[in-house]
N, C-alpha and C positions, 0 to 999 in steps of 0.2 A: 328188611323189617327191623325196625328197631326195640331194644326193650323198653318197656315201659318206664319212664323219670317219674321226681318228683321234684318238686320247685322246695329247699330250704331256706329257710327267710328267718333269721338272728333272734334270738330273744334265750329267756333264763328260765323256762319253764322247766318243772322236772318231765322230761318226757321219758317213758319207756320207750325204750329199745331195742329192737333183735338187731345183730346184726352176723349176717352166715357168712362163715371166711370160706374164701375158695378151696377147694383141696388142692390145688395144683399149689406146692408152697413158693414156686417162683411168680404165680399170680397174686396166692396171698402177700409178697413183700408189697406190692404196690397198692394191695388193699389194705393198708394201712393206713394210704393216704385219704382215706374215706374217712373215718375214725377220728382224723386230724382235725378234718375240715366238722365232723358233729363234734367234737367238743370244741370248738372254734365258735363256733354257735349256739353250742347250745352246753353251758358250761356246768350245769346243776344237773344234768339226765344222766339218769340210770342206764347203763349202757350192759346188755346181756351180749355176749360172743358165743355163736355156737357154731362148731368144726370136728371134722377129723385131726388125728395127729397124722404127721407131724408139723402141718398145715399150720396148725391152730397154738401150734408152741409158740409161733411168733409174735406172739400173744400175749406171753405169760407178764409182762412184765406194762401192761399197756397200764397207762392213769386211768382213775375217775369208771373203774369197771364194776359191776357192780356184781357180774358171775361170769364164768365163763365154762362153758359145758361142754366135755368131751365127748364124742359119739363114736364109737366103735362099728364093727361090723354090722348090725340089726341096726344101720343106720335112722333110718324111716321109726321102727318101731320106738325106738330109746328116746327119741326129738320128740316124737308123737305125745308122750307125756308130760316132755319138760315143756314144750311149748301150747301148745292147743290147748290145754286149759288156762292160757292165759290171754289179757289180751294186751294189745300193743299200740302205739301211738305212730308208731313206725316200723318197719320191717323193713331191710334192706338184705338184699341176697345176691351176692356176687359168686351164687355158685348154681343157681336157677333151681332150686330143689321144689317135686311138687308139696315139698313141706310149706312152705312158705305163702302158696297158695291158699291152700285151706286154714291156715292161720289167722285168725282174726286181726286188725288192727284197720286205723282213721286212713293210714297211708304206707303206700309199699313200692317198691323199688327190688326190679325181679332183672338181674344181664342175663343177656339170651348165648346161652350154648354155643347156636347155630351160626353166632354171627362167626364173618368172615377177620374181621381186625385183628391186626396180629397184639397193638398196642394195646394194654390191657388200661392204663390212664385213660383211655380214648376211651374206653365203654364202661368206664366208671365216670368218667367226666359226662358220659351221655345220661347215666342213669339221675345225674344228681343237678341236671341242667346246668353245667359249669362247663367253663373253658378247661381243656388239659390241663394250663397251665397254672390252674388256681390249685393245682391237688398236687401235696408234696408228700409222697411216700417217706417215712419213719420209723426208724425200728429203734424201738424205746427198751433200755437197758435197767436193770436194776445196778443200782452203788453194789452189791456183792461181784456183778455177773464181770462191771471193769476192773475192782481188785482183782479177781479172777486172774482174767484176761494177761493184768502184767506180770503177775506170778507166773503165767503160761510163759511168757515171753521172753522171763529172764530180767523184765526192767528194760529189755536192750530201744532205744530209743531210735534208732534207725536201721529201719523193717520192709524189706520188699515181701508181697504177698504173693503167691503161687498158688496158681486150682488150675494145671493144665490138662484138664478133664474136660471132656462132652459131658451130655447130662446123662450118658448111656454108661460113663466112668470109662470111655477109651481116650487115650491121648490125643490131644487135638496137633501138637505137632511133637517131630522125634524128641526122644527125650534128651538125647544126645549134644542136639541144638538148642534147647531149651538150657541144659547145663551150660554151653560155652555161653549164651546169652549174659545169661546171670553171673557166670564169673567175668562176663566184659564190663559188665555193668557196675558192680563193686569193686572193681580194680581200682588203684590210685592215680588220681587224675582224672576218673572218668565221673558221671550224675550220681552215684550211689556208692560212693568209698565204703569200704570196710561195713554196707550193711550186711545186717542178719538177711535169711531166705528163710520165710516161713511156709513151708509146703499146705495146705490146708485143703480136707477134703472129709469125705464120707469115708465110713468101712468099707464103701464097695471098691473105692478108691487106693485102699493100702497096696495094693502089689505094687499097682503103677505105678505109687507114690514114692515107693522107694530106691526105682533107677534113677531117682534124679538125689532122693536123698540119702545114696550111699556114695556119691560122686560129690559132695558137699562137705566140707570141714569141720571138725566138732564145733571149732569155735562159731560158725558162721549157722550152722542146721538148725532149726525149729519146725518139730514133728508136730503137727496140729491136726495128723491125719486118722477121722476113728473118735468116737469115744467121747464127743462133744454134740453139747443139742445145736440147736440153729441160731440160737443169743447167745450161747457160748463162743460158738465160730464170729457172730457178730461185731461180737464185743475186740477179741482177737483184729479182726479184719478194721475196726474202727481207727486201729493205731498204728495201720501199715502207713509209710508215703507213697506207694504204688503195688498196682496189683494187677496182674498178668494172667488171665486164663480166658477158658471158653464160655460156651453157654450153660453154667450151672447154678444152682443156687450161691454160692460163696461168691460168683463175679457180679450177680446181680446186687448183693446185698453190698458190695463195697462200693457199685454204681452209685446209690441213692443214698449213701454215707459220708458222698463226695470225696472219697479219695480217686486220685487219678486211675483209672482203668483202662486198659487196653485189652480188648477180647479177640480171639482171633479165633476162623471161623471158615470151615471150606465147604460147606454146602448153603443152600435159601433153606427158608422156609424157618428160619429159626427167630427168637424171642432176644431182641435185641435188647439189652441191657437200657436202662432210662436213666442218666444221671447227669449231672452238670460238668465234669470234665470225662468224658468218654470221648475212646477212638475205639475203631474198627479195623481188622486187617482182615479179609475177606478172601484168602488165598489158600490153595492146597496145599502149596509145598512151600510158604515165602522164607528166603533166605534170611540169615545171620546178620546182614547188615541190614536188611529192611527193616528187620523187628529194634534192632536199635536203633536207626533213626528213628521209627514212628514211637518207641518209648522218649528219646529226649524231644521230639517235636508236639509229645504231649505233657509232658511235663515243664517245658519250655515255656509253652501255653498258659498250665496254669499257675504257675509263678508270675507272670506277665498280667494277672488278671486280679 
């Protein structure tokens, strides 16, 4: 069963908008590319965003919005007000709430839960009658969030990124390996001379985050880990040349940012990053030399391109 689409067709009408972010915040990155494609079309509408945090942070910084509504736990009850006594030109809901339902509006656009698709552009691209490939997820920065960013950074201009985190915050391979990795890789003479290592993660991620970044040299370390929203990390993650983790939100976002990412990965079933220079290492235990050839065989790549 599919969910139900809606056919969008160009024009400069001011339309009302709802549009429901997912709460999964690794599905909302690519629900942005929804967003992209209405103001793409429809460049004068009023565009209402309405989410959970920390979902909906991803957000904060989007054009052309015209409110965006945070809903906390009495999720149903709190939406119930903001929205149903209004009415809408369009609803789209990438999170299938029976809000949305009962919501009035000309036209609506509801992804179904139950679908089986792991690719989440593929059931946005279904709802909005579009090929995948016309939907470019975005994550739109304010001018504070990349001053920000380089202040984090130090200025330092070349920057590997690090999130060797599951999305559960355990390590996706030894940390140990992961260390010599990266000092093969900024050695002189090798793809990455003398860059920075910027560790980047959640709070749930500090412990772990720290056997790789107590084994790292002052001059070389960048703690990014903790204590940052998700355009924070973003903006951060924007400036890395390469970025090395698992299935978490911080690899996804550097996916569709286009920097080179390489995710490595030892179970199925998982949410493959979407971006234009991505690779996959798909292995329980892979060695020291695997992960650096497939780091310069993707960056190889996109240098070449």
């Amino acid at each position: 069963m599919k969910p139900k689409s809606i056919y969008l067709d160009a024009g400069n009408d001011e339309l009302k908008i709802l549009f429901i972010v997912p709460e999964n915040p690794k599905k909302a990155i690519y629900a942005t590319a929804i967003l992209e494609k209405i103001f793409t079309l429809y460049p004068r509408a009023k565009i209402t965003i309405l989410g959970k945090m920390p979902a909906v942070s991803l957000f904060g910084a989007t054009p052309n919005t015209d409110k965006i509504l945070i809903v906390e736990k009495a999720y149903y009850l709190d939406a119930i007000k903001k929205v149903l006594s209004s009415k809408w030109d369009i609803i789209i809901d990438a999170e299938n709430l029976p809000l949305s339902f009962f919501a009035r509006a000309k036209n609506k656009a509801r992804v179904l839960k139950s679908s089986t698709e792991k690719n989440p552009l593929s059931l946005y691209a279904d709802m909005l009658n579009l090929d995948k490939n016309n939907l470019n997820p975005i994550i739109w920065l304010a001018p504070e969030l990349i001053q920000g960013a380089t202040k984090r950074l130090f200025k330092k201009e070349h920057i590997i990124g690090v999130a060797p985190f599951d999305d559960n915050g355990n390590f996706i391979w030894e940390p140990e390996k992961f260390v010599t990795l990266l000092k093969r890789l900024t050695c002189p003479g090798n793809i990455f001379p003398a860059s920075a290592i910027a560790v980047i993660g959640l709070e749930k991620n500090r412990i772990m985050a720290n056997k790789i970044l107590a084994e790292l040299p002052d001059w070389q370390r960048v703690n990014l880990v903790g204590g940052l929203g998700f355009l924070s990390m973003a903006a951060c993650i924007q400036k890395c040349r390469f970025f090395l983790g698992g299935d978490n939100i911080m690899t996804h976002m550097a996916a569709i940012e286009n920097v080179a990412t390489l995710i490595i990965i030892s179970q199925k079933n998982v949410d493959i990053p979407d971006g234009r220079y991505v690779d996959i290492i798909q292995k329980l235990n892979p060695s020291v030399d695997e992960l650096e050839k497939a780091v310069k065989n993707l960056w190889n790549g996109k240098l070449s391109q």
